[in-house]
N, C-alpha and C positions, 0 to 999 in steps of 0.2 A: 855925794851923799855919804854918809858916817855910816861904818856898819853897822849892823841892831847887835843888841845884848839883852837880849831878853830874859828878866827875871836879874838880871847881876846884882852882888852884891854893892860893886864900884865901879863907875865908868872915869876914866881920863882921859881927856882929847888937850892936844896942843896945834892947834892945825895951823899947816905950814902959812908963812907971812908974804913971801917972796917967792920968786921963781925959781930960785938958787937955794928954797930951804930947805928943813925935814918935817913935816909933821906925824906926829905919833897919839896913836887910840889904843886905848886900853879898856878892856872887860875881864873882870874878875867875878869869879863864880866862888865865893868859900866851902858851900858841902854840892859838891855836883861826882856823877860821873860821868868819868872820862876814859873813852878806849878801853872799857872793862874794869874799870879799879872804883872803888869806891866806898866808903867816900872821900872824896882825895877835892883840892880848893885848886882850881884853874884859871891862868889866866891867858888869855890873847892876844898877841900884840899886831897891831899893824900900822902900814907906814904909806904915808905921803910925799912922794918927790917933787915938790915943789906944788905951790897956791893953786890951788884951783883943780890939781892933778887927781885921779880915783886915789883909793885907798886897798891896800895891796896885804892881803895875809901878811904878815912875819914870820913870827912864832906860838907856840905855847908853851908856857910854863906850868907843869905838875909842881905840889908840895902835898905833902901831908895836910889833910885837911885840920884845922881845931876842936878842940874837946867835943864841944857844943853838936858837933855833924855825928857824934859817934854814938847821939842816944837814941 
């Protein structure tokens, strides 16, 4: 099962094909906060080892959120 992203701006899934592959999920948050900052655009990444396998945290990315989140 994909993890939820509830509310994101952009989800991208590539999910693994093989046993031997990678697949990768992404949710992007543009005005969210995060660990206290805000408002700052977040995204989530996570990864699949191979077809059929769960779907494993990776990382997050912080940036600067866009104009648009500052009014």
């Amino acid at each position: 099962m994909l993890p939820s992203c509830p509310n994101a701006y952009s989800i991208t899934t590539l999910k693994a094909q093989k046993v031997d592959s990678i697949g990768i999920h992404g949710c992007l948050w543009l005005c969210a906060s995060y660990e206290g900052a805000s408002p700052t655009s977040v995204k989530l990444n996570f990864v699949q080892q191979g077809k059929d396998s769960p779907w494993d945290f990776d990382d997050a990315i912080t940036i600067t959120a866009p104009s648009q989140c500052h009014n």
